[in-house]
N, C-alpha and C positions, 0 to 999 in steps of 0.2 A: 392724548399723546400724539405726539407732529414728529416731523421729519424722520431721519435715519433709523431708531429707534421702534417706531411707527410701521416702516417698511418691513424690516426686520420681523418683527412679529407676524406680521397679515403675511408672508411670502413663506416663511418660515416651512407650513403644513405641505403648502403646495410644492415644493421643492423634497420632500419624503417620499420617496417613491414608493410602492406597495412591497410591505413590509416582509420579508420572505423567512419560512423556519424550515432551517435544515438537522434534520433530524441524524446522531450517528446510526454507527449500526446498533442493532438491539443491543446486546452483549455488554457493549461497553456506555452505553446512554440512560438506558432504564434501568439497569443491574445498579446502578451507584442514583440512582434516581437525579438523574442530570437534563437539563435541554440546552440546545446550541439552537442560538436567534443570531441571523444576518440580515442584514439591509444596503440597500445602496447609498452612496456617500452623498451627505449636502451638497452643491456649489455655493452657498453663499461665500461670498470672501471672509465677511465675519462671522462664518461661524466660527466658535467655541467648542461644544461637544455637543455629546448624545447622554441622556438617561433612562435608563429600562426599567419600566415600570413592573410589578407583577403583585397578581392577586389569587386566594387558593379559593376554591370551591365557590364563587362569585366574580358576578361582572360586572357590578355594583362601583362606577368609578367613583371617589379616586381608586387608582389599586396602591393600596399600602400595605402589601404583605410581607409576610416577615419568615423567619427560618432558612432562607438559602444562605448558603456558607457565601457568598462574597457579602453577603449582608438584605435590612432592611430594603424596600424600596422607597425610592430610587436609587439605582446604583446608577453613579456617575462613570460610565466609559472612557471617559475624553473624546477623543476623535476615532476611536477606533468604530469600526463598521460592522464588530460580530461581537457579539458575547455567550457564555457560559454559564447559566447557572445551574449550581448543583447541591445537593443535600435537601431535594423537595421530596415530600411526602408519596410514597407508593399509594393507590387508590383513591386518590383527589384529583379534581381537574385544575386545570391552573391558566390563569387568562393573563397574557403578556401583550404589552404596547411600548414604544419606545418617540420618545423627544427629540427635538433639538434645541440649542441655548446659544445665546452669541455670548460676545463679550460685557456687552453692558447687562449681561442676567436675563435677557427678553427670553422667553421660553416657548417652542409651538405647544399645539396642541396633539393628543395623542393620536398617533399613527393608526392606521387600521391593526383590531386587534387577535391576536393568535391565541386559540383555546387548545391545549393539549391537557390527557389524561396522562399519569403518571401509572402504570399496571402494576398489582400486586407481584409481586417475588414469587417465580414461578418453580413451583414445588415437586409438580407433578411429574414424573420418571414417564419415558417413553414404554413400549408395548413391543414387544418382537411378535409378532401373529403369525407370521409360517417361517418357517425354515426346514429344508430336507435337502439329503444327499444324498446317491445312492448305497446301497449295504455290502457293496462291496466293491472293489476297484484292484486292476492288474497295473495300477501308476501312482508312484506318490502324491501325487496333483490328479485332486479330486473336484469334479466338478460341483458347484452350488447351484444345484439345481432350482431352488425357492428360497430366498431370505427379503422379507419382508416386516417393516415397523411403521410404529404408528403416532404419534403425539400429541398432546392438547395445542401445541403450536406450532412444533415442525421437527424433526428428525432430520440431527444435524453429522452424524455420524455412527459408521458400522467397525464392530470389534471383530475379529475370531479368536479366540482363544482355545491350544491343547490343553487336555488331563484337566487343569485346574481352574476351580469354579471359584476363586476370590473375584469379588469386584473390581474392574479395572480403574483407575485414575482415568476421570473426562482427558487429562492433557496428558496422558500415556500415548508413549509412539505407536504406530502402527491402525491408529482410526483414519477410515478413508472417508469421502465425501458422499459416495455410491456404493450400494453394496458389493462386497465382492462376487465373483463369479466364479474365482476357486480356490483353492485352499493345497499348499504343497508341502506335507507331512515330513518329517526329518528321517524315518525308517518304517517299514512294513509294519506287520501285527494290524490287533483292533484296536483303533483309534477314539478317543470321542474328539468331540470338536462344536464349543458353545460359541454361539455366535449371540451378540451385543448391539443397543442401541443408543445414543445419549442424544442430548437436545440444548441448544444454545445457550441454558442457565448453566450448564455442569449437570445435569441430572442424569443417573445412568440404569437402564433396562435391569431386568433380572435376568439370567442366563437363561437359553434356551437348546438344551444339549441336542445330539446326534450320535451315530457311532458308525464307524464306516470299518470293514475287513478288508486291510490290503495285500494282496501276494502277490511279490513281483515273478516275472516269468525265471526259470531259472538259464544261466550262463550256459552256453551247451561249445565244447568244442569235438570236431572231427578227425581223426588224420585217415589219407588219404594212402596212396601208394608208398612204400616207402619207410624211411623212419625222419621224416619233416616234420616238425610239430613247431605251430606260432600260438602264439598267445595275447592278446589285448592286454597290457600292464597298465592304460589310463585311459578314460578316468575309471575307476572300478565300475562291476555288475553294479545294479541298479543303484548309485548314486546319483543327483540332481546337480545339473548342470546349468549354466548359464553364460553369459558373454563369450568371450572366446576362447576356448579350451584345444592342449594340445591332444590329438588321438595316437596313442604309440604303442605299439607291438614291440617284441621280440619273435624272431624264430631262429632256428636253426635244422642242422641235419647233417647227417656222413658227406652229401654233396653240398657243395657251397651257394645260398641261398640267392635266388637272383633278382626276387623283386617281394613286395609286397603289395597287395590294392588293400585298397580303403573301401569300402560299401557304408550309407544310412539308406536305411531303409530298403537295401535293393539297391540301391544306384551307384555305381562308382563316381566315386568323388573327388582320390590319389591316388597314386601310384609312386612308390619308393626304392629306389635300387640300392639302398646303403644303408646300413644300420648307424645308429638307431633309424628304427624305422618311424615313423612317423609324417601328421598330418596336421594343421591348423582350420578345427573348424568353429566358423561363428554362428555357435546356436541361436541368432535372431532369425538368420532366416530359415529357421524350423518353429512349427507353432508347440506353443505351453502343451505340455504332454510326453506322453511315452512314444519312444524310438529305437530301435536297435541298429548299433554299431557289427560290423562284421571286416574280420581281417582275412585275406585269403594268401597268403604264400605259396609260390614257386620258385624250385631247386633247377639245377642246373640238369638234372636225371628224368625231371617232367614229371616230378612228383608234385602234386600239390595237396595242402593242410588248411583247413581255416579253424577260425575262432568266431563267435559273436559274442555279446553281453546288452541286456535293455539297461537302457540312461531315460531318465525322466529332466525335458527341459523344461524348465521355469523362469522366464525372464520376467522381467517388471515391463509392463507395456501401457500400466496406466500414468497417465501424464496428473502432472500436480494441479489444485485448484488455486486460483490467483484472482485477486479485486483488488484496483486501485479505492482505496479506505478514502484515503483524502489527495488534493480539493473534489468534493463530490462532481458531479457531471454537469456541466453548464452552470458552472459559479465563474466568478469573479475573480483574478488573480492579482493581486499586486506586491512589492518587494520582494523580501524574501519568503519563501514560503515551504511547510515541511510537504513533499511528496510520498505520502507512504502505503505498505502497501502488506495484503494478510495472504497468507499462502501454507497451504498443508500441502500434504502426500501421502499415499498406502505405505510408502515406507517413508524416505525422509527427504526436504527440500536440498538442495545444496547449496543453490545460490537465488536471488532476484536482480532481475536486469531491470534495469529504469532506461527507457526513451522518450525523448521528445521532438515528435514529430518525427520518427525512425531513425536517429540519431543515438547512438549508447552513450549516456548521461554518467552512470555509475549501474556500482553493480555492489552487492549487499550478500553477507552470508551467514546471517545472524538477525533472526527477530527479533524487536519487529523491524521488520525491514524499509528502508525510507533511503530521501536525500534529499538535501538542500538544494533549493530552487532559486536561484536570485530571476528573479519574472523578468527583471533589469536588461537584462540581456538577449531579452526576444522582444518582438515587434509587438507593439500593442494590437490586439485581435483575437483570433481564432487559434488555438493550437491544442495538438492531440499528443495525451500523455500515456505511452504506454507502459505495462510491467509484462516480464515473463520472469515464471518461474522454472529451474530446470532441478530433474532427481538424479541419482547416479549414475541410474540407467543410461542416461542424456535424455531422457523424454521432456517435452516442453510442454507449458501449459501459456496463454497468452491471455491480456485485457486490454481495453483502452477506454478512456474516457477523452471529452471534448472539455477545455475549458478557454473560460475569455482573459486573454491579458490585460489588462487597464490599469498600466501607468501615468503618471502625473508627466508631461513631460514638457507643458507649459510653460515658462518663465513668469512672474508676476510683471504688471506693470507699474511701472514707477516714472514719477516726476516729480523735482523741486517747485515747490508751491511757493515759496518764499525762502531767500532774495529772488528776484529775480535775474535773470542771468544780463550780465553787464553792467547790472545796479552798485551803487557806492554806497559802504556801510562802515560805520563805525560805534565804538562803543560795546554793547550789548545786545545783540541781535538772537532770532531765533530762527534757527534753519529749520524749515518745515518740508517735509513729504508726504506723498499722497502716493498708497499703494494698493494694489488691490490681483488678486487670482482666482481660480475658477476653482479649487480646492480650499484655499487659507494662506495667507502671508504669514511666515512663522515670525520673520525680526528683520527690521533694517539698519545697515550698519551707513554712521555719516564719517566721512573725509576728509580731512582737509590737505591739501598738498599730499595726497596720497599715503597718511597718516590716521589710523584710526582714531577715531575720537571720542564714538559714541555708538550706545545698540539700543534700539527700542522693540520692543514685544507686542506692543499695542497703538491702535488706533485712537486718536492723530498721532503721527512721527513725528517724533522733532530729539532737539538737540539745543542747548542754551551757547553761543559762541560768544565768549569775549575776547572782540578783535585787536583789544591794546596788546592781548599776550600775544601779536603777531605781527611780525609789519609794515609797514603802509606798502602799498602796493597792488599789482594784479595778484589773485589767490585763486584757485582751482576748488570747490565745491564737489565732492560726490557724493551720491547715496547710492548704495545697493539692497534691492530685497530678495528673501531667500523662502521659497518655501516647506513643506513639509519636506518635499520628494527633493530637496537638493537645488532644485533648478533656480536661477539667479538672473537679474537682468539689472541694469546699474544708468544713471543719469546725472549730466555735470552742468554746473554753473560757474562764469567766473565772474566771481566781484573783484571791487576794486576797493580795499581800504584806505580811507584817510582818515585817523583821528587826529 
């Protein structure tokens, strides 16, 4: 075999770059028993496509294996540059290679080849091994002192659960990433409180109980000289508090009351000359725990009364966990593309932010969380795609990966091969072009007086002109060619007809 054809084939391999498998996450890749293969793109101008070879439990080429849901192989891709196959077998290995084809059917030879095992369906439930808390507590927010699990592959989430020992749902709210560290009861008494392990298939621990005695301090008020009596109305004795909460007294007495302070902990924090009395405190800046609130009143007679009551604060101060899912880290970006991205929380996400390159893109409040990327619009290169996720608390969580832009943004080249520009034709002529890109020429479209006339898809271009249907005269020639990614670049001839 000679000429174009010839080339084709021998250059074909060499133009494959080393063939790359991007694996997803566990959960969602091996759980449906799937693999995702990418590669870098041909330059031949004629290439044609790609086909994925694959073969199960041998490397024994050809590979002609069979049972993946897009089919036998080869599966024909077209031009695309990744593929999908899914519905392979759990506990086989599986050997993948991948081709290239021009137009006239020349085929390479296969790429370097990728052996992945597909893992059994993973059954086995995680292990709680320690867990303790102390046996009694003066705060509704009880410390976790040891909570520990263990798994045949990794320990993907921790539960707690009050009173009831049913099995939780893997995708029940309230599994964190890390274990917790405390635990804030809804009322006094003895408590139990079973803490939970589950692991990336869904498989969930057996409960491993505790029991904690809580009694809170009791409310104590004093009066002082006098008949002055104040009282704490909010937030009540030992209720659990959070964000910003208003602190508010009443008092009164026979002399007219002249001021009220505020105390946590000992420290004055307000002071109020008018009733209602009150104060705005934000329990972030006290830590998770027991605290006591105290009012002190004084009368215009120099009497003074107080009040205290203990509050237990509980805020959420763990930030949510967030991974940009896709494009993985150091691929390849072109057109449009989905950017998305997986996110929990101890209690719940509220939203994901997408940036690129520290810019806010969009923002997402609904799993799973993503956006559309047209790559179009950024500079071919280097760019950093970030996510954050935030919970109600406002706490953030952040990620970023690095990916490469690589768009087409080339024009093909083109020239009229025949006529030649200036030449005089008549009759039956065939306008010919010769084009070619660093990607693929998808069609060139031919001209006449600025009037389409004709498209062709394939190599050699042309176009049959009968110039009696036009006439005699100078006449205007153009072709244009277009390829995949849009980009265009066009060339003109003028003849002269005489029939």
């Amino acid at each position: 075999m000679t000429g174009k054809g010839q080339a084709m084939k021998t250059n074909l391999l060499s133009l494959i770059t080393a063939l790359a498998l991007s694996l997803a996450a566990y959960s969602t890749c091996f759980a449906s028993g799937s693999v995702t293969l990418q590669w870098d793109p041909n330059s031949d101008s004629d290439l044609a496509g790609y086909r994925v070879y694959y073969r199960m439990d041998s490397a024994e080429m050809p590979f002609n294996g069979t049972g993946a849901v897009e089919g036998a192989a080869p599966i024909d891709v077209k031009t695309l540059t990744s593929a999908t196959l899914s519905g392979l077998e759990a506990g086989h290995t599986y050997y993948f290679a991948v081709t290239a084809y021009n137009t006239a059917g020349l085929e390479s030879s296969y790429s370097n080849v990728i052996v992945e095992t597909i893992p059994l369906a993973d059954t086995t439930a995680p292990s709680v091994s320690s867990f303790s808390l102390p046996s009694t507590s003066s705060s509704l927010t009880v410390a976790i002192t040891s909570l520990r699990a263990s798994d045949n592959i990794g320990v993907t989430g921790y539960l707690l659960t009050e009173g009831a020992t049913t099995m939780p749902q893997p995708s029940a709210s309230g599994w964190s990433a890390a274990p917790p560290t405390s635990h804030t009861f809804s009322s006094p008494g003895v408590k139990s409180l079973y803490a939970w392990a589950r692991d990336g298939a869904g498989n969930v621990s057996n409960a491993v109980g505790r029991s904690v005695t809580i009694t809170l301090p009791k409310a104590s008020t004093s009066l002082q000289t006098g008949s002055l009596l104040v009282s704490l109305t909010s937030p009540s004795a030992g209720s659990v508090v959070s964000g910003t909460v208003t602190v508010g007294a009443s008092a009164s007495g026979k002399t007219k009351v002249g001021k009220v302070m505020f105390y946590l902990d000992g420290s004055l924090k307000a002071s109020d000359t008018k009733a209602p009395f009150s104060y705005s405190w934000n329990t972030k800046t006290s830590p998770n725990g027991s605290h006591t609130l105290m009012a002190r009143a004084y009368d215009a007679a120099g009497n003074v009364a107080l009040s205290s009551i203990p509050v237990t604060v509980s805020n959420d101060t763990i930030a949510p966990k967030v991974a940009v899912t896709s494009p993985v880290a150091g691929s390849r970006a072109s057109g449009t593309v989905m950017v998305s991205a997986a996110a929990s929380d101890n209690v719940k996400v509220t939203r994901v932010e997408f940036y690129l390159n520290g810019s806010l893109k969009a923002s997402d409040t609904v799993a799973p969380y993503g956006y559309s990327w047209n790559t179009s619009t950024a500079a071919n290169g280097s760019h950093t795609l970030m996510a954050r996720a935030y919970d109600a608390a406002g706490n953030m969580g952040t990620t970023s990966v690095g990916v490469i832009v690589s768009n087409d943004t080339t024009a093909p080249a083109i020239a009229i091969t025949s006529p030649s520009d200036g030449s005089r034709v008549g009759g039956t002529v065939t306008v010919s072009a010769k084009a070619s890109d660093a990607v693929g020429v998808s069609r060139v479209l031919f001209f006449l007086d600025g009037v389409l006339k004709a498209a062709d898809t394939t190599s050699p271009y042309s176009y049959s002109w009968n110039t009696k249907t036009t006439g005699n005269g100078r006449h205007t020639l153009l072709v244009r060619a277009y390829d995949a990614a849009g980009n265009s670049r066009q060339a003109t001839a003028r003849v002269n007809v005489k029939n």
